[in-house]
Structure formats: C-alpha cells, structure tokens
mmCIF file of the C-alpha atoms, coordinates in Angstrom:
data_MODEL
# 
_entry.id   MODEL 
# 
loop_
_atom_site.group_PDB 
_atom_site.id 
_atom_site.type_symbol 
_atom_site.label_atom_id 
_atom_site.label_alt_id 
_atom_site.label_comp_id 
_atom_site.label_asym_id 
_atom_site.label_entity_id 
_atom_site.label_seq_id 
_atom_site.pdbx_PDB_ins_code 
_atom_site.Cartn_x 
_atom_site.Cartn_y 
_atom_site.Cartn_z 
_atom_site.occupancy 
_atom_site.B_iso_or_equiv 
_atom_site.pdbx_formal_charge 
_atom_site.auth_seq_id 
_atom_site.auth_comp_id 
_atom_site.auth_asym_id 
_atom_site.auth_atom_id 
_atom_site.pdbx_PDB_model_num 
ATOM 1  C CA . UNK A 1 1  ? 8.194  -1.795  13.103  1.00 0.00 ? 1  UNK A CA 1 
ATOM 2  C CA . UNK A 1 2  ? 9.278  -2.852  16.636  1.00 0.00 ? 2  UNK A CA 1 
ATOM 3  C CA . UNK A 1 3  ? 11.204 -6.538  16.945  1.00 0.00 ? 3  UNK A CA 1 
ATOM 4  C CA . UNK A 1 4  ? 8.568  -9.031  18.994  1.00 0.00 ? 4  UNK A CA 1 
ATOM 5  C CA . UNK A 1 5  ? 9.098  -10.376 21.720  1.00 0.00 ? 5  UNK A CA 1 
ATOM 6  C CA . UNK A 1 6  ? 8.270  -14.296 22.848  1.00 0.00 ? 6  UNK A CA 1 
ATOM 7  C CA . UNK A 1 7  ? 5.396  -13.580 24.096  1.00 0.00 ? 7  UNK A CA 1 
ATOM 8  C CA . UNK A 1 8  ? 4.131  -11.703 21.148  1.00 0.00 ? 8  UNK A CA 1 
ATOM 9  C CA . UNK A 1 9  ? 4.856  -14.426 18.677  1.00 0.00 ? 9  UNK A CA 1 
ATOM 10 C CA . UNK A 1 10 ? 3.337  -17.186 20.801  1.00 0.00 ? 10 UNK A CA 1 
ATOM 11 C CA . UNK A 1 11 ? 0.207  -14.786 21.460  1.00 0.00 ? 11 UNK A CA 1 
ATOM 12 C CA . UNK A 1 12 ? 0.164  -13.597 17.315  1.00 0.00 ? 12 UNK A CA 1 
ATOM 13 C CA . UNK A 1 13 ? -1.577 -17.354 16.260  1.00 0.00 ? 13 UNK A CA 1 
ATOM 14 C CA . UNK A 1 14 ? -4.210 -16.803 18.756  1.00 0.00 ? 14 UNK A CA 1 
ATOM 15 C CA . UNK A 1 15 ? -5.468 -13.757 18.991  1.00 0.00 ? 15 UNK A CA 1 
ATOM 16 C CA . UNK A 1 16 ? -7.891 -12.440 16.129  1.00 0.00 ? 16 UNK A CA 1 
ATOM 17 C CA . UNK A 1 17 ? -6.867 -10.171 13.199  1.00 0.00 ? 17 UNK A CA 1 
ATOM 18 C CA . UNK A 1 18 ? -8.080 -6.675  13.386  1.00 0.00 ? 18 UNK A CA 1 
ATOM 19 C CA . UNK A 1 19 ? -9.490 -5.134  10.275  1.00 0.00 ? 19 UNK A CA 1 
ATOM 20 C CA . UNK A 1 20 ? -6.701 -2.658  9.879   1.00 0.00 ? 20 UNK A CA 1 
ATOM 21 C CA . UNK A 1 21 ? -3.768 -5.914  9.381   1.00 0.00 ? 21 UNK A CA 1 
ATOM 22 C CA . UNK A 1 22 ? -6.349 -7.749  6.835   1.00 0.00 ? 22 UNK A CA 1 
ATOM 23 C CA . UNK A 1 23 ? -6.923 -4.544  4.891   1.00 0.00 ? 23 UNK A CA 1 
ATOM 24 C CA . UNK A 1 24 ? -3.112 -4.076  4.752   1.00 0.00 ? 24 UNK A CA 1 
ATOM 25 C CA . UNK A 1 25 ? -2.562 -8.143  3.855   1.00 0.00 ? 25 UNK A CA 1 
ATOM 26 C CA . UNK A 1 26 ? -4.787 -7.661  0.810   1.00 0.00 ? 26 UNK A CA 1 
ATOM 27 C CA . UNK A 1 27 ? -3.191 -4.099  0.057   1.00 0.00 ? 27 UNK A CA 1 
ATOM 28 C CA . UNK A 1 28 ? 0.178  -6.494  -0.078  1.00 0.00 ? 28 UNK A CA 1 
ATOM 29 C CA . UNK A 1 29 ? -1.658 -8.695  -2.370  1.00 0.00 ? 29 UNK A CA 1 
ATOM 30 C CA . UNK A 1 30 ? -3.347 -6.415  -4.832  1.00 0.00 ? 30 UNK A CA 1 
ATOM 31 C CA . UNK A 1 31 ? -1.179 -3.745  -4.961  1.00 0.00 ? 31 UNK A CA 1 
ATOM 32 C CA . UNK A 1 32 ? 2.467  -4.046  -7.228  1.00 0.00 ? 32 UNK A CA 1 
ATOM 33 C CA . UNK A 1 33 ? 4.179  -2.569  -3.991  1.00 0.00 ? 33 UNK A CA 1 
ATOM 34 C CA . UNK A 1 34 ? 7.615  -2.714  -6.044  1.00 0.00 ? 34 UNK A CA 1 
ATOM 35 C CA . UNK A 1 35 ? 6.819  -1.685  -8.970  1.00 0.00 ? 35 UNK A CA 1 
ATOM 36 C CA . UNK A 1 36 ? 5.248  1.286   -7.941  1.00 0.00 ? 36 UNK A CA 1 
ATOM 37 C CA . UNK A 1 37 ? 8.202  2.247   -5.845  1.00 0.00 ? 37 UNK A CA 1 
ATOM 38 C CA . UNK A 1 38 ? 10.395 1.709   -9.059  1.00 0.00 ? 38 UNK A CA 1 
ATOM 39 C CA . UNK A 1 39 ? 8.456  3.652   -11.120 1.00 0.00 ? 39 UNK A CA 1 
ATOM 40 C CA . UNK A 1 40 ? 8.342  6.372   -8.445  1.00 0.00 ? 40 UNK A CA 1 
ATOM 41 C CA . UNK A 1 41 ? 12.513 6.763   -8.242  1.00 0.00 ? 41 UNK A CA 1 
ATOM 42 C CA . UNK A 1 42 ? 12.477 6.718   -11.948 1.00 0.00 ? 42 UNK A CA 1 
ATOM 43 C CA . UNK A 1 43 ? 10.561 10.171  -11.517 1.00 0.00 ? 43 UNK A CA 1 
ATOM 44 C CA . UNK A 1 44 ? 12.460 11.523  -9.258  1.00 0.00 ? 44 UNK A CA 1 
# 
C-alpha cells in the first residue's frame, strides 16, 4: 500500500467510504486473519 501524503490524510475524514474499504473493515473484523495465516504455514 502506497505511504499518504498530507493531503490524503486531511481529505481521508471527509470524504465517504466506498463499499469496497467497509467490506474489507468487516472482513478485518470477522475473519481470524492470523490465525488463518498460522494455520496455513503449518501446512506448508
């Protein structure tokens, strides 16, 4: 992911979230993102 810049943090509390970053906020809350990726080296 790219580094923002001023003007992007100052415009990210305004602007509106788009349906793709609140599907991926409640992905980040549902899904056990670490213990999946534990369980996924143990197989490998």
């Amino acid at each position: 992911m790219k580094q923002m810049t001023f003007a992007d943090a100052e415009y990210a509390d305004k602007r509106k979230q788009t349906r793709k970053e609140l599907f991926l906020i409640e992905m980040h809350q549902v899904v056990p993102w670490k213990g999946c990726r534990l369980f996924l080296v143990c197989l490998g």
